[in-house]
C-alpha positions as CSV (number, residue, x, y, z in Angstrom):
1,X,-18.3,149.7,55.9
2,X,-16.1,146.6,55.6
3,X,-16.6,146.6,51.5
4,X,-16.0,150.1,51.3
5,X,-12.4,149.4,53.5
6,X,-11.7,146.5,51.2
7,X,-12.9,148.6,48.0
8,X,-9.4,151.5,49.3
9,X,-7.5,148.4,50.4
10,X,-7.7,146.8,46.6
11,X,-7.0,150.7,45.5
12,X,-4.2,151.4,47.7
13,X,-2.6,148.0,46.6
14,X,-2.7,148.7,42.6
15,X,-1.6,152.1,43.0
16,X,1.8,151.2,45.1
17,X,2.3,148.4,42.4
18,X,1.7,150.8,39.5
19,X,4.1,152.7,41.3
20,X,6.3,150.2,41.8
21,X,6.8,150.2,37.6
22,X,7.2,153.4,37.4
23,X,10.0,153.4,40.0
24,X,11.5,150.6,37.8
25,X,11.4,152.8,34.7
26,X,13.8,155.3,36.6
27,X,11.2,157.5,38.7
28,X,13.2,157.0,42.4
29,X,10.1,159.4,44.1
30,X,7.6,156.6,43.4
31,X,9.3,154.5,45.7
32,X,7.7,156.7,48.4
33,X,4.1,156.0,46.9
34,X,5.0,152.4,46.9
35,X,5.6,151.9,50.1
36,X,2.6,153.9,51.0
37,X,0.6,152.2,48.3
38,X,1.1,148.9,50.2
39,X,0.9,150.1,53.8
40,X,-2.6,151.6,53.4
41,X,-2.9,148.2,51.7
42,X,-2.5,146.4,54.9
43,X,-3.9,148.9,56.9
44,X,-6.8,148.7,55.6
45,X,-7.1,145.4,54.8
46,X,-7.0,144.6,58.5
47,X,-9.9,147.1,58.9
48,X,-11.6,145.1,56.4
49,X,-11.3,142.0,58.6
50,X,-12.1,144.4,61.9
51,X,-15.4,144.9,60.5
52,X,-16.5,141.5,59.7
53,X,-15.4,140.3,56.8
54,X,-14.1,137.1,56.4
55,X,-10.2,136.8,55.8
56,X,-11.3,133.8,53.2
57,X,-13.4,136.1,51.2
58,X,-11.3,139.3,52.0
59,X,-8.0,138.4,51.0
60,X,-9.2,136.3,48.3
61,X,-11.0,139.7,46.8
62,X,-8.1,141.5,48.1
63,X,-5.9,139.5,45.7
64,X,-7.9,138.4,42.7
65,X,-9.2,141.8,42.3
66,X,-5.4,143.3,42.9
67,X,-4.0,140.9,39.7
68,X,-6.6,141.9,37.4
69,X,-7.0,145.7,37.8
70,X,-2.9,145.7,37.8
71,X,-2.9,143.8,34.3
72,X,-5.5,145.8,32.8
73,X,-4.3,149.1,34.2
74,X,-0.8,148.3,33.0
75,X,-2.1,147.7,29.5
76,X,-3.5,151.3,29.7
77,X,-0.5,153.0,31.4
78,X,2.5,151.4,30.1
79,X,0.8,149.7,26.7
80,X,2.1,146.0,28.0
81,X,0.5,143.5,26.3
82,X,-3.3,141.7,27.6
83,X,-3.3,138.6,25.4
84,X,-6.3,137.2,25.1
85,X,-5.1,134.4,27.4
86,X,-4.8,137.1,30.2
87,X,-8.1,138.2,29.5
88,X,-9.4,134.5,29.7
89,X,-7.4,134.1,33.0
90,X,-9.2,137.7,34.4
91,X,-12.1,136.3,33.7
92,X,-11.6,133.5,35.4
93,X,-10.3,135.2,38.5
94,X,-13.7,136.9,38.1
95,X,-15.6,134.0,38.6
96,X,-13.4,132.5,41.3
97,X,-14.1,135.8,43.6
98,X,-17.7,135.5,42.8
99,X,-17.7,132.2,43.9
100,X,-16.1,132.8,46.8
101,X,-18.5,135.5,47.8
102,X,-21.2,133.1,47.2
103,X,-20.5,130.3,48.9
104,X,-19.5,132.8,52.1
């Protein structure tokens, strides 16, 4: 249960930053989802921990996962650019969480 908590932690935390862009780009309502976005964030991040997980390996998840699935989504969205330096640093951030998972 604590994966599946982080799993809508890591969603609720791109979506409210997704937002937040749009919001930037003159959309005032997705302020609303941002702030929702990044309370359900928390919320259920602490949920995660409730259940077990470790804060080392939840938070680092949390965040890792967070900055990659923002950069690629925002390539997708909003056509910014994912140089292949980027990519190179996602994947890195891949191996760091896996890693981290391991050595837990």
């Amino acid at each position: 249960m604590a994966w599946l908590f982080l799993a809508a932690a890591i969603a609720a935390e791109v979506s409210g930053t997704l937002s937040l862009r749009m919001a930037a780009l003159g959309h005032r309502a997705y302020y609303a989802v941002v702030v929702a976005g990044y309370a359900a964030a928390f919320v259920l991040l602490a949920l995660t921990l409730d259940r077990g997980l470790a804060l080392g390996v939840a938070y680092g998840i949390w965040a890792a996962s967070g900055v990659a699935l923002t950069a690629i989504a925002s390539k997708v969205l909003f056509g910014e650019p994912l140089t292949p330096v980027m990519l190179a640093g996602i994947a890195l951030i891949m191996t760091g969480v896996l890693v981290v998972e391991l050595g837990a």
